[in-house]
ChimeraX commands (.cxc) that place a marker at each C-alpha (Angstrom):
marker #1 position -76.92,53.38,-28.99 radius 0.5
marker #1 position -77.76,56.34,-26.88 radius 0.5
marker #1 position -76.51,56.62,-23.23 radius 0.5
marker #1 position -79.36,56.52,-20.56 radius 0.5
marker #1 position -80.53,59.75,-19.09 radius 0.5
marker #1 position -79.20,60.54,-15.67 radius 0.5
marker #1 position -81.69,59.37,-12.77 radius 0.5
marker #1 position -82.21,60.31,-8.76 radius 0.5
marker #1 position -83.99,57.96,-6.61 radius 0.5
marker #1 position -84.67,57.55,-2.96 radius 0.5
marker #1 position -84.10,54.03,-1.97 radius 0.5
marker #1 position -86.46,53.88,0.94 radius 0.5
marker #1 position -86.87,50.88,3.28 radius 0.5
marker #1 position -88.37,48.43,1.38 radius 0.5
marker #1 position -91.31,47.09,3.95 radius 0.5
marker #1 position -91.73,43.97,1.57 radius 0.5
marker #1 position -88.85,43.21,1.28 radius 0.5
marker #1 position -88.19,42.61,5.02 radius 0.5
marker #1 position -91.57,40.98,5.34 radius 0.5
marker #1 position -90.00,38.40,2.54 radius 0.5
marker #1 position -86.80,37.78,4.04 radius 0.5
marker #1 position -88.61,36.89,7.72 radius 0.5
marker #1 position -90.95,34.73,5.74 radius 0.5
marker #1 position -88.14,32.82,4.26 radius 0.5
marker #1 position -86.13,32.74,7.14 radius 0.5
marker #1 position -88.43,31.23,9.50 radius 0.5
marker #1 position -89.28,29.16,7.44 radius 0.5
marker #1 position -86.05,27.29,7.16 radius 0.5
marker #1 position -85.78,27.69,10.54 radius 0.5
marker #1 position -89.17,25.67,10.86 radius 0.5
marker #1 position -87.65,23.06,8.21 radius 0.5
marker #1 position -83.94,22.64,10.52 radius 0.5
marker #1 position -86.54,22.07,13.77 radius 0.5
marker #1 position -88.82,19.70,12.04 radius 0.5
marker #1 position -85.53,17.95,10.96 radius 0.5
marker #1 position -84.19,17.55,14.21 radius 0.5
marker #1 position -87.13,16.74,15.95 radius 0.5
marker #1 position -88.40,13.84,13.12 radius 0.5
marker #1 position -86.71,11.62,14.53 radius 0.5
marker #1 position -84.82,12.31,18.28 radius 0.5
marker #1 position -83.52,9.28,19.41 radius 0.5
marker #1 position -81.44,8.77,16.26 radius 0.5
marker #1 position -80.17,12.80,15.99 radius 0.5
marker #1 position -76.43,12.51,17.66 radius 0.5
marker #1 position -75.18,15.61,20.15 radius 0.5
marker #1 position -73.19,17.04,16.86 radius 0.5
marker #1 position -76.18,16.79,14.87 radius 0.5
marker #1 position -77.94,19.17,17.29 radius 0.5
marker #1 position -75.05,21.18,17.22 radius 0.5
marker #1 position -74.51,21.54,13.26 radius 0.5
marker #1 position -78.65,22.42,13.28 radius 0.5
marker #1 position -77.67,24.70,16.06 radius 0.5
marker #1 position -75.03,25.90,13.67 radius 0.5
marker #1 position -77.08,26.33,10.50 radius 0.5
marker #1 position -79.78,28.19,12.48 radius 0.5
marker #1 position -77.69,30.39,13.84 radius 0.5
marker #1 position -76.15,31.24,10.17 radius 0.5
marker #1 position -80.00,31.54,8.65 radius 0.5
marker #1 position -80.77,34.01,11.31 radius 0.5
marker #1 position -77.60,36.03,11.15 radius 0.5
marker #1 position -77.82,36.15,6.68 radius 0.5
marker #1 position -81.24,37.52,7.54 radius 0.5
marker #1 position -80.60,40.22,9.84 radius 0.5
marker #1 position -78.21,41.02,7.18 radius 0.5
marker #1 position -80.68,40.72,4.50 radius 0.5
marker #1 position -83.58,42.28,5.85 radius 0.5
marker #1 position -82.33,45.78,6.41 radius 0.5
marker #1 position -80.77,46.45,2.60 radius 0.5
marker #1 position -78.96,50.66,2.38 radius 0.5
marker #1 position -81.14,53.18,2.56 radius 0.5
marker #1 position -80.38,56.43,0.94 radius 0.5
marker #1 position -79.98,58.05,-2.62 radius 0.5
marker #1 position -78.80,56.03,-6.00 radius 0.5
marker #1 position -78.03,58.08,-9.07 radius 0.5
marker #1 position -77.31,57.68,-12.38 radius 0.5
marker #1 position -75.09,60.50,-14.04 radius 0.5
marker #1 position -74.55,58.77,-17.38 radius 0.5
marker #1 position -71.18,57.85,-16.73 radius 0.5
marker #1 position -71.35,56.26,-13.24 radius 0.5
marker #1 position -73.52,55.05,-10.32 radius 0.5
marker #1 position -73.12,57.17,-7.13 radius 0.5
marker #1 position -75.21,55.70,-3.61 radius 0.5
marker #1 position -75.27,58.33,-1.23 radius 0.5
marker #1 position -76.10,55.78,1.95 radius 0.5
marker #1 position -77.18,56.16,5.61 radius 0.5
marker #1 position -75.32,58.68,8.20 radius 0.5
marker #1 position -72.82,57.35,9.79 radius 0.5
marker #1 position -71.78,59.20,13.14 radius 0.5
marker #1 position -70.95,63.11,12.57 radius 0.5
marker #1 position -69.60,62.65,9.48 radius 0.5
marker #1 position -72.90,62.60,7.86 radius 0.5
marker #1 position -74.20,60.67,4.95 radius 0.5
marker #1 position -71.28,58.72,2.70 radius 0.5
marker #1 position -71.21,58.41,-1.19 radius 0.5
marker #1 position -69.32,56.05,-2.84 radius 0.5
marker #1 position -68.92,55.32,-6.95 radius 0.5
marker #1 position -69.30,51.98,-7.97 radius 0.5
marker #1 position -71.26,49.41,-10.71 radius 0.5
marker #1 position -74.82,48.53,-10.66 radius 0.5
marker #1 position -75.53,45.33,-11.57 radius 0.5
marker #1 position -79.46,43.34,-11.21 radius 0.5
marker #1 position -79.81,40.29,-9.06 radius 0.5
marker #1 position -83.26,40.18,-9.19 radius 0.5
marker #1 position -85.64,41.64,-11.18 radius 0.5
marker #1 position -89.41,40.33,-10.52 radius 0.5
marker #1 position -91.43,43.46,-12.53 radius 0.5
marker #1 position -92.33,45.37,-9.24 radius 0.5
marker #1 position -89.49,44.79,-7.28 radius 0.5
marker #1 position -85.63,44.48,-7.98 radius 0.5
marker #1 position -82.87,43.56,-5.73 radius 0.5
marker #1 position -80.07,45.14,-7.20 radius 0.5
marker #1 position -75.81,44.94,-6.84 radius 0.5
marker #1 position -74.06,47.68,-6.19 radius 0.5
marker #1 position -70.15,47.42,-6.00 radius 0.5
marker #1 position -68.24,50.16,-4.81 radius 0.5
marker #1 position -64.92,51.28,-6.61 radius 0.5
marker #1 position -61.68,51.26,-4.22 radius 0.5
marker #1 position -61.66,54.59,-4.08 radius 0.5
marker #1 position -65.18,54.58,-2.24 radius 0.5
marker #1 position -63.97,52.24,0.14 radius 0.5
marker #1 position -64.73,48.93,-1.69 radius 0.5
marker #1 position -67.23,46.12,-0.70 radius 0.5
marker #1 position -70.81,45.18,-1.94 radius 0.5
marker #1 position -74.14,46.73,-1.04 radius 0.5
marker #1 position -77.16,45.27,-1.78 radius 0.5
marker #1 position -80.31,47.62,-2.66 radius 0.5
marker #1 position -84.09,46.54,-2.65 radius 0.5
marker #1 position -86.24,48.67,-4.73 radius 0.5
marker #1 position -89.47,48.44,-4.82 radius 0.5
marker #1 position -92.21,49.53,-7.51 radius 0.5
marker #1 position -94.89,50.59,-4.65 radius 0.5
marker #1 position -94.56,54.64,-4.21 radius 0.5
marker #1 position -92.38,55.35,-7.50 radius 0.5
marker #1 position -94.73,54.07,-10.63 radius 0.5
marker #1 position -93.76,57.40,-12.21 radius 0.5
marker #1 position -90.27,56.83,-11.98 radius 0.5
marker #1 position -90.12,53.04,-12.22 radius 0.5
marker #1 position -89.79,53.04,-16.02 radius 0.5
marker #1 position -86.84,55.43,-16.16 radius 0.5
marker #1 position -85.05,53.15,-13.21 radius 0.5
marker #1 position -85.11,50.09,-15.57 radius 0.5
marker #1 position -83.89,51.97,-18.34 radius 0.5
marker #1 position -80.99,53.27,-16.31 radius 0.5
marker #1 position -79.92,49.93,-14.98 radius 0.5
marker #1 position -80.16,47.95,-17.66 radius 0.5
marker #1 position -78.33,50.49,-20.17 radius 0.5
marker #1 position -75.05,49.44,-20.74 radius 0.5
marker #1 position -72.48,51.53,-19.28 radius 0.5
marker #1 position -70.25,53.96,-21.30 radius 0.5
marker #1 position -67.15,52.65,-22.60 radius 0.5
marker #1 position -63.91,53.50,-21.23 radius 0.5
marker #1 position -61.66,52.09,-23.27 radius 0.5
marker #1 position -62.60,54.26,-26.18 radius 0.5
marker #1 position -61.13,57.91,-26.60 radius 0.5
marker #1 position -63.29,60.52,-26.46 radius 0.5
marker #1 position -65.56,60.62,-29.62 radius 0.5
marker #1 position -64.60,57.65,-30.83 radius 0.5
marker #1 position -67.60,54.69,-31.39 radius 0.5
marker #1 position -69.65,57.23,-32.99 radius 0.5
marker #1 position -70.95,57.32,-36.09 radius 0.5
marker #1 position -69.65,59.81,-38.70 radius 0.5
marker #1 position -71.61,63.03,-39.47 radius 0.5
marker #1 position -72.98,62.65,-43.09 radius 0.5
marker link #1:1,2 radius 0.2
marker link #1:2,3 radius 0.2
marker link #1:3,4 radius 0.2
marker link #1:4,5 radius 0.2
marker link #1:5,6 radius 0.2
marker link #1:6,7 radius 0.2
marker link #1:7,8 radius 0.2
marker link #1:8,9 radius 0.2
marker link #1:9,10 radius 0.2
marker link #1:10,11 radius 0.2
marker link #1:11,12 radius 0.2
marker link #1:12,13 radius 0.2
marker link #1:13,14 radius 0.2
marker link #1:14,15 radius 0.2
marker link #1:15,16 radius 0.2
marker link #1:16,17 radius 0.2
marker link #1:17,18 radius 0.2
marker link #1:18,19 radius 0.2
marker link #1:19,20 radius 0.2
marker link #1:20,21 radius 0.2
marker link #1:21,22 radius 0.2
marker link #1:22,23 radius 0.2
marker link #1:23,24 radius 0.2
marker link #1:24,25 radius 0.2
marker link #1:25,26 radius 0.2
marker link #1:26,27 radius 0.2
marker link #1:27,28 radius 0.2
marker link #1:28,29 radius 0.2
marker link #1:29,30 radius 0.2
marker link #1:30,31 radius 0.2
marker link #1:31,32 radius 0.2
marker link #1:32,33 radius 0.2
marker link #1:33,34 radius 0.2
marker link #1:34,35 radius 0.2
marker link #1:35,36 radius 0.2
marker link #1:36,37 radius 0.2
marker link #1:37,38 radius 0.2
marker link #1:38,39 radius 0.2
marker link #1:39,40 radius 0.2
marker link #1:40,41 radius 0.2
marker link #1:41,42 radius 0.2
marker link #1:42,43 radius 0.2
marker link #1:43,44 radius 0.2
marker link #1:44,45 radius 0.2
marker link #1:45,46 radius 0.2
marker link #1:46,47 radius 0.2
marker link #1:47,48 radius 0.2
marker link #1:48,49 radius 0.2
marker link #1:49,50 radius 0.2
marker link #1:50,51 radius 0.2
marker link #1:51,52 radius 0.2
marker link #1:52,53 radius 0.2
marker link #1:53,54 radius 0.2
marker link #1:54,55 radius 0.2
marker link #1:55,56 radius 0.2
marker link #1:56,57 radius 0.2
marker link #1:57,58 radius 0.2
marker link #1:58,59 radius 0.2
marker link #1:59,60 radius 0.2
marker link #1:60,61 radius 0.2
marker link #1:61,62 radius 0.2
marker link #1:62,63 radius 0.2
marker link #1:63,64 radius 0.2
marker link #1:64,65 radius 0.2
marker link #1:65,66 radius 0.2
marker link #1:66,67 radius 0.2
marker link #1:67,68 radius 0.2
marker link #1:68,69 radius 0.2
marker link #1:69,70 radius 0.2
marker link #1:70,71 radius 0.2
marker link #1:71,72 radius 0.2
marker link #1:72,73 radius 0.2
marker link #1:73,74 radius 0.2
marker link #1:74,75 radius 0.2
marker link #1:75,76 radius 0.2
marker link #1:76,77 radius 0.2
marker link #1:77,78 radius 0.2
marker link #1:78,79 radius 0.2
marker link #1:79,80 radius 0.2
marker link #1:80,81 radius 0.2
marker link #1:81,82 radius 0.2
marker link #1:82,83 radius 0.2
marker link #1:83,84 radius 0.2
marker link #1:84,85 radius 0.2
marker link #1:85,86 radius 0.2
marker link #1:86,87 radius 0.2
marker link #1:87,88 radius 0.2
marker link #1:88,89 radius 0.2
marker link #1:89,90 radius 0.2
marker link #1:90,91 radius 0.2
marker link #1:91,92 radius 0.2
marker link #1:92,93 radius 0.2
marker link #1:93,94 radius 0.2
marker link #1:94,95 radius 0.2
marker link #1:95,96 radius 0.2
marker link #1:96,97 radius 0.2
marker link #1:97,98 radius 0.2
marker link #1:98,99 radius 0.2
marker link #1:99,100 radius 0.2
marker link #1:100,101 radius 0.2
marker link #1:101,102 radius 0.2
marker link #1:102,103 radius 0.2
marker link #1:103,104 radius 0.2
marker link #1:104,105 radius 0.2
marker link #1:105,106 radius 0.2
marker link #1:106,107 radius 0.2
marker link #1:107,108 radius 0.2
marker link #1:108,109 radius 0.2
marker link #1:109,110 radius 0.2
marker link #1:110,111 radius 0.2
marker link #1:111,112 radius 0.2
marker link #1:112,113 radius 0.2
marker link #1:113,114 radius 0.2
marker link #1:114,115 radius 0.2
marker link #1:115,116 radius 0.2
marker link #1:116,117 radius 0.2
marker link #1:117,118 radius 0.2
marker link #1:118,119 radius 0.2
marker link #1:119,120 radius 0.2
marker link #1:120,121 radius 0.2
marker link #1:121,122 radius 0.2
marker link #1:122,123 radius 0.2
marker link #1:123,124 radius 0.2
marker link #1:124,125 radius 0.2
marker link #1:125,126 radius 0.2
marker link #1:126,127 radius 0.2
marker link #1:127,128 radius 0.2
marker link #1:128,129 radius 0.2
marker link #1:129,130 radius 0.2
marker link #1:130,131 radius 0.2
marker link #1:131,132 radius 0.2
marker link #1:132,133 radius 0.2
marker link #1:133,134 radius 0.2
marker link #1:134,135 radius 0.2
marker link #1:135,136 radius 0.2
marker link #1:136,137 radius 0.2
marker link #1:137,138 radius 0.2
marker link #1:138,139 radius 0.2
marker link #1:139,140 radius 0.2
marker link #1:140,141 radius 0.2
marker link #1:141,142 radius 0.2
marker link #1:142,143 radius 0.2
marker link #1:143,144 radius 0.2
marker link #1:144,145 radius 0.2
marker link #1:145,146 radius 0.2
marker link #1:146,147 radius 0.2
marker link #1:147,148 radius 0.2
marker link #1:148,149 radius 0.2
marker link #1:149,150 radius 0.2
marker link #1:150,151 radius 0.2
marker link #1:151,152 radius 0.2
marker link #1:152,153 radius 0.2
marker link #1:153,154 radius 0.2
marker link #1:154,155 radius 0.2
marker link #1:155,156 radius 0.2
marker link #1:156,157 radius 0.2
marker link #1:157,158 radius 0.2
marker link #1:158,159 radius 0.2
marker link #1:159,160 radius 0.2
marker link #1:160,161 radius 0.2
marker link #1:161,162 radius 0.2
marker link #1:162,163 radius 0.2
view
């Protein structure tokens, strides 16, 4: 099986993405109100305050949600590199890490990216988005869906023999 070519992408901001995750959140924000206010005289003080609660956690997973990294993702054929955001002076950071898809809907993915230690760790979550890339889209999906190289192997071993 052939490795996937290396790939360069610009991330972007992902407009629909946001507009998606505002949708959904005030919606269940409209669902926790209608809840509480169905029936008033039978919703206790710590009722109110566990809606209170569970609003304020909708609201705050959103915020988080609706601005994924912006910045570069590439592909080298060996391993995923996301060059993200500046932060202060020091300019933009890249980190090395696995790529994994969460969601994959044809003209939009959500995807996973995990960062090693030695990047620092910790999971960053990167909307993509069809819209602006058509050219490019097809070589995206084949990069994150290729398997990734083997490390356990030494090198040249798993191929077939010359005949």
């Amino acid at each position: 099986m052939r490795a996937s070519p290396s790939y360069d992408i610009d991330l972007g901001r992902a407009p629909r993405w946001r507009l998606a995750v505002a949708v959904l959140a005030a919606t269940s924000l409209a669902c926790i109100v209608a809840w509480g206010f169905q029936a008033p005289a039978t919703v206790s003080g710590a009722a109110w305050l566990a809606l209170l609660g569970v609003g304020s956690i909708v609201v705050a997973l959103a915020a988080t949600l609706a601005w994924p990294v912006s910045g570069r993702l590439a592909w080298d054929g060996a391993c995923w590199r996301l060059t993200a955001g500046r932060s202060g002076r020091a300019g933009p950071q890249t980190a090395t890490g696995e790529l994994t898809v969460a969601t994959d809907l044809g003209f939009f993915m959500l995807l996973r990216f995990v960062a090693d230690r030695d990047s620092g760790g910790g999971v960053r979550w990167l909307a993509v988005e069809r819209r602006g890339r058509e050219h490019h889209w097809h070589a995206l999906r084949c990069a994150v869906y290729s398997p990734p190289p083997r490390r356990d192997l030494p090198a040249g071993a798993g191929r077939p023999a010359a005949e």
